[in-house]
VEXMILO-6758 format. One record per residue (C-alpha): residue number from 1; residue in three letters; x, y, z. Coordinates in nm, 3 decimals. Layout:
BEGIN
+-----+-----+---------+---------+---------+
:   k :   r :      px :      py :      pz :
+-----+-----+---------+---------+---------+
: NUM : ala :       X :       Y :       Z :
...
+-----+-----+---------+---------+---------+
//
This chain:
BEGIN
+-----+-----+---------+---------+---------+
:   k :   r :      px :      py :      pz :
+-----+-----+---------+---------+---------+
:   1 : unk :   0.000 :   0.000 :   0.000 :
:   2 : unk :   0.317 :   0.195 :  -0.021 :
:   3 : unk :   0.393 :   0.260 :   0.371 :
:   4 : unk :   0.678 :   0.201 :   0.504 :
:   5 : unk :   0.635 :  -0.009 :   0.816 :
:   6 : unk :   0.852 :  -0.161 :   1.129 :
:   7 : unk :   0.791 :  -0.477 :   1.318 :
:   8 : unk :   0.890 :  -0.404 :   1.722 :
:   9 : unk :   0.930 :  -0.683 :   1.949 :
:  10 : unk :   1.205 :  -0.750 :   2.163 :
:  11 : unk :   1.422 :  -0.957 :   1.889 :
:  12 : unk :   1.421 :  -0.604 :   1.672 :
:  13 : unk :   1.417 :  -0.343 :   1.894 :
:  14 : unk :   1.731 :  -0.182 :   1.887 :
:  15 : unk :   1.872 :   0.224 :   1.882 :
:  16 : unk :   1.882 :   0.244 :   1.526 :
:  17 : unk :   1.501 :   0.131 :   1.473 :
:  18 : unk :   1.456 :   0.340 :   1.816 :
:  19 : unk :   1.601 :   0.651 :   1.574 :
:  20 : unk :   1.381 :   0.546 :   1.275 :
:  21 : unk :   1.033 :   0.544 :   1.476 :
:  22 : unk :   1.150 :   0.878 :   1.669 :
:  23 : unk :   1.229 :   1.059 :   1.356 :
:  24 : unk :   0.929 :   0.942 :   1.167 :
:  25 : unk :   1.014 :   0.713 :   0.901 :
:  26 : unk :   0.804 :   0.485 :   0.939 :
:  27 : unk :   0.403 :   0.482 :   0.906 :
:  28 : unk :   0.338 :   0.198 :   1.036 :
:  29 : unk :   0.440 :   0.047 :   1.345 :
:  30 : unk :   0.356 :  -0.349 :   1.386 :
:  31 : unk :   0.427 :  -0.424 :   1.757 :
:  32 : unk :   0.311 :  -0.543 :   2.089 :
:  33 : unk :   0.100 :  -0.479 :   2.416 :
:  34 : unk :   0.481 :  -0.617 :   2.572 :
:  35 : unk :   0.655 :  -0.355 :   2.389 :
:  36 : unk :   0.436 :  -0.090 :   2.465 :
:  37 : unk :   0.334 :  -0.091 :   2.780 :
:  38 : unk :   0.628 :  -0.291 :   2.955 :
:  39 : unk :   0.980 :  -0.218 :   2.747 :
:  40 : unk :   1.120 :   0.125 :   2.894 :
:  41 : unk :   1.259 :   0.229 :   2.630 :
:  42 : unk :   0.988 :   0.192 :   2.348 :
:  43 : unk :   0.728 :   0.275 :   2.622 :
:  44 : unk :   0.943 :   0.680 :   2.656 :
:  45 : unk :   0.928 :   0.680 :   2.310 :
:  46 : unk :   0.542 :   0.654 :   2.313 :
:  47 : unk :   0.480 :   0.861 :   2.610 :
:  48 : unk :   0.720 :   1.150 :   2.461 :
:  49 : unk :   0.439 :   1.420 :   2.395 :
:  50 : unk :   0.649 :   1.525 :   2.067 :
:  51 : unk :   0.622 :   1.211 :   1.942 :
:  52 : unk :   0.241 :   1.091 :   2.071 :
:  53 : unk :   0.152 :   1.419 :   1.893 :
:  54 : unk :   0.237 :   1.247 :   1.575 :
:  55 : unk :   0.071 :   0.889 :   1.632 :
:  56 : unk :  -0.294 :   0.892 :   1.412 :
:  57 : unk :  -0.466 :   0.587 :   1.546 :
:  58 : unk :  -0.398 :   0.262 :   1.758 :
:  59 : unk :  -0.511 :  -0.051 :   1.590 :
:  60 : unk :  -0.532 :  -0.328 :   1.820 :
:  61 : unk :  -0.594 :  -0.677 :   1.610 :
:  62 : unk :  -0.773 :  -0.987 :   1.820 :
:  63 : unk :  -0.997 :  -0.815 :   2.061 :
:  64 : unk :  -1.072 :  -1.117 :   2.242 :
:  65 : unk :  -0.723 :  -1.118 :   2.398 :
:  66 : unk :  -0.811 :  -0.845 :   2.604 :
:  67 : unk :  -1.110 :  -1.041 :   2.809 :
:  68 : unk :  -0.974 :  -1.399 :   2.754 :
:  69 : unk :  -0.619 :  -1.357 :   2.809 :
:  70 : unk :  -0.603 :  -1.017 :   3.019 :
:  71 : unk :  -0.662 :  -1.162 :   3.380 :
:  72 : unk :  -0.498 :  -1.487 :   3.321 :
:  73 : unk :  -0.264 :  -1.561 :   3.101 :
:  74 : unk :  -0.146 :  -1.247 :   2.938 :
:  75 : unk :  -0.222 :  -0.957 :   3.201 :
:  76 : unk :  -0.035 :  -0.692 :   2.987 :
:  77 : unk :  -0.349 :  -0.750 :   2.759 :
:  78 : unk :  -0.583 :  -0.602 :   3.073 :
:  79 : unk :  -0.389 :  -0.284 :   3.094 :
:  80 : unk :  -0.409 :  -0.183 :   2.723 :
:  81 : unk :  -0.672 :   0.082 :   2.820 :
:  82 : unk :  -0.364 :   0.247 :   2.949 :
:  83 : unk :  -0.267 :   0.336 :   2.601 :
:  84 : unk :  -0.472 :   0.604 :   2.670 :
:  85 : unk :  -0.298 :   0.835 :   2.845 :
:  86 : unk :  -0.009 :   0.826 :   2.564 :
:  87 : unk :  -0.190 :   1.073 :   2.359 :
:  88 : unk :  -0.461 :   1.285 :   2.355 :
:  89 : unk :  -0.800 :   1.202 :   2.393 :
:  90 : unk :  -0.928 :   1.275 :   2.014 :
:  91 : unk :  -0.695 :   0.951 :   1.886 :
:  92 : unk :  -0.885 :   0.722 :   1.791 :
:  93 : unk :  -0.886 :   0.359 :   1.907 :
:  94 : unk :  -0.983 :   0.042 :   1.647 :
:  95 : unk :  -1.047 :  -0.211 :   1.839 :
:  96 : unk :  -1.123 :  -0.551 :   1.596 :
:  97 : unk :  -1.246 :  -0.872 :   1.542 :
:  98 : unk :  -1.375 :  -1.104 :   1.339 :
:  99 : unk :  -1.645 :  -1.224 :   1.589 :
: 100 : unk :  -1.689 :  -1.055 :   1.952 :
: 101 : unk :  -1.985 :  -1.175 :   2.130 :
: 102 : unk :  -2.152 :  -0.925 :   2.342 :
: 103 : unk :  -2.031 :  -0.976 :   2.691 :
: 104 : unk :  -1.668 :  -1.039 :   2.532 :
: 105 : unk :  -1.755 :  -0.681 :   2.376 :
: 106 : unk :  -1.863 :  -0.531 :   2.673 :
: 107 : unk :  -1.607 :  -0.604 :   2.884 :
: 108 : unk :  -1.308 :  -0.505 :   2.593 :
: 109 : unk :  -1.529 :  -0.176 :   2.624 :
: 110 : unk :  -1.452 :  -0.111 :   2.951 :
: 111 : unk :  -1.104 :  -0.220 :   2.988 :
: 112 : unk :  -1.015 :  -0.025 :   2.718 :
: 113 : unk :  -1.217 :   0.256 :   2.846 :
: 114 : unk :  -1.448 :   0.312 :   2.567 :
: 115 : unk :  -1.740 :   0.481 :   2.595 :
: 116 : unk :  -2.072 :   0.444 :   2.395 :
: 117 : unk :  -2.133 :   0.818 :   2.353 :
: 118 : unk :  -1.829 :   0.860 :   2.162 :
: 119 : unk :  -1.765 :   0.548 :   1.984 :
: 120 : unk :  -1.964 :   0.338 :   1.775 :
: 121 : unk :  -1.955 :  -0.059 :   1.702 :
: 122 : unk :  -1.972 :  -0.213 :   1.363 :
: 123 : unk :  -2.107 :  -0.525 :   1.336 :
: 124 : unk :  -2.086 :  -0.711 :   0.981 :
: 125 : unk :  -2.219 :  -1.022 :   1.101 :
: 126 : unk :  -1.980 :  -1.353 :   1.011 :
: 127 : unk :  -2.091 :  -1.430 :   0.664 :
: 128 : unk :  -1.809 :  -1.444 :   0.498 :
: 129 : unk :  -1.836 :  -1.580 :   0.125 :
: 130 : unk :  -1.456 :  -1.496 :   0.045 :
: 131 : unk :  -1.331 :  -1.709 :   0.275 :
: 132 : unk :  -1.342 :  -2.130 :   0.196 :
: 133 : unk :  -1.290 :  -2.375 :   0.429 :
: 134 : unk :  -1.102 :  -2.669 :   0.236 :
: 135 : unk :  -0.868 :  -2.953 :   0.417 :
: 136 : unk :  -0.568 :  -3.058 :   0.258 :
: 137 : unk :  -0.422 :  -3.386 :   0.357 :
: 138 : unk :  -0.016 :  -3.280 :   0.339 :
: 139 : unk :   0.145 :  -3.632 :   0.316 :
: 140 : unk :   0.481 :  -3.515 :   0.368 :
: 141 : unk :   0.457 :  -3.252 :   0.645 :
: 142 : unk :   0.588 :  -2.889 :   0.655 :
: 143 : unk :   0.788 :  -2.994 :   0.302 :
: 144 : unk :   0.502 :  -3.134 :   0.098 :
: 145 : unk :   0.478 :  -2.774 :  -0.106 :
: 146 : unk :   0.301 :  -3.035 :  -0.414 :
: 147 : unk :   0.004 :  -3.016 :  -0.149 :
: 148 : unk :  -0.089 :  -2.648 :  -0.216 :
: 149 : unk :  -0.061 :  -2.693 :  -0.573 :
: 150 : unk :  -0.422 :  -2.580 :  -0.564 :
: 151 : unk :  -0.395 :  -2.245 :  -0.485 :
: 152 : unk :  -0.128 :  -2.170 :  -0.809 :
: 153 : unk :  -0.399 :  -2.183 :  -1.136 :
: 154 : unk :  -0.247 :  -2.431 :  -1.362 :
: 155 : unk :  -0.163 :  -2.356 :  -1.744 :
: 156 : unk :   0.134 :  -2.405 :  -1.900 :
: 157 : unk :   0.218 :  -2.059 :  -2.079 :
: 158 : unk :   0.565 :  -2.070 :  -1.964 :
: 159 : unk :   0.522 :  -1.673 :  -1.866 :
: 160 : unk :   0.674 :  -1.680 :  -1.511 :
: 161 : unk :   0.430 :  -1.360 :  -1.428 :
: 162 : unk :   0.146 :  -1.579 :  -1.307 :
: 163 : unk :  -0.137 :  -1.396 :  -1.130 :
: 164 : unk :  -0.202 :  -1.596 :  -0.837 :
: 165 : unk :  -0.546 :  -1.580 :  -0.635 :
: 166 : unk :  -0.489 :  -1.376 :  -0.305 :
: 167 : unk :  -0.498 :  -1.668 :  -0.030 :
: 168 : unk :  -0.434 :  -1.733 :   0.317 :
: 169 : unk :  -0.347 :  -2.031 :   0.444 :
: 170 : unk :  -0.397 :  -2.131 :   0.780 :
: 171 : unk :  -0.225 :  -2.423 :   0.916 :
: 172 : unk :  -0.336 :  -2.696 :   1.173 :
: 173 : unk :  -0.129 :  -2.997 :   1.244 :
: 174 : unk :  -0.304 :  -3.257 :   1.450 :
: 175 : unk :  -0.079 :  -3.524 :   1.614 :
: 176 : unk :  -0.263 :  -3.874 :   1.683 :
: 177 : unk :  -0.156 :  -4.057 :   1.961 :
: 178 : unk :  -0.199 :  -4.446 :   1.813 :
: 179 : unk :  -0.347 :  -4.703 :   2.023 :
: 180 : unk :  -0.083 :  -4.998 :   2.076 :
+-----+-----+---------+---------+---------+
//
């Protein structure tokens, strides 16, 4: 889409993408609760009024974390309301998910202190006829590429510019225990 954008996390956080991020070259910033609310360093960066002056919106991806995972497993996630106080109070917050059932919703609501006279809730319903659930039986594991054969159209032309369908692929391995 022609942004340039940075991955945080604690692997590639370093001074030199610290310098990149503080003198804006980057858009887009792909990171983590961890990063922002627990590393000291990245966590400055965000607080620094100079530079929260310049951040346009937080998008925060998997909603559900927030209830499921915020008092248990992942408390980071319960704090993310927090992200608040980085920047002023007109920044808008995207919260998403595919599917968010109403209590779930209610309770991301108010840890992430959003309030129903300014913020609304868009609910597309889970219909979703671009996505296709197909199971693939990969015979030889993680290196069985012949598997997803169906995803490349076939036709010899020879042209090595083949337009290939835009496709996800999500991955489950199930591991049988076999009786004896």
């Amino acid at each position: 889409m022609g942004f340039s954008a940075v991955a945080v996390n604690g692997k590639t956080y370093n001074e030199s993408i610290h310098k990149e991020i503080e003198t804006l070259q980057h858009q887009v910033i792909v990171t983590s609760p961890d990063m922002c609310l627990e590393h000291n360093g990245f966590q400055k960066l965000l607080s620094d009024p100079k530079f929260a002056a310049h951040i346009s919106t937080f998008i925060i991806d998997k909603a559900h974390c927030i209830s499921q995972w915020g008092d248990k497993f992942r408390l980071v996630y319960s704090e993310l309301g927090t992200l608040h106080s980085f920047v002023s109070a007109n920044i808008p917050f995207l919260v998403t998910l595919a599917t968010l059932p109403p209590l779930v919703l209610a309770e991301v609501w108010k840890i992430m202190h959003i309030q129903s006279d300014n913020s609304y809730h868009i609910n597309l319903g889970t219909d979703r006829p671009n996505i296709t659930w197909f199971v693939q039986l990969m015979k030889g594991g993680k290196t069985n590429f012949e598997s997803l054969d169906f995803l490349v159209p076939s036709g010899g032309s020879g042209d090595d510019n083949i337009d290939l369908i835009q496709s996800m692929v999500f991955l489950m391995i199930l591991m049988l225990q076999w009786a004896r």
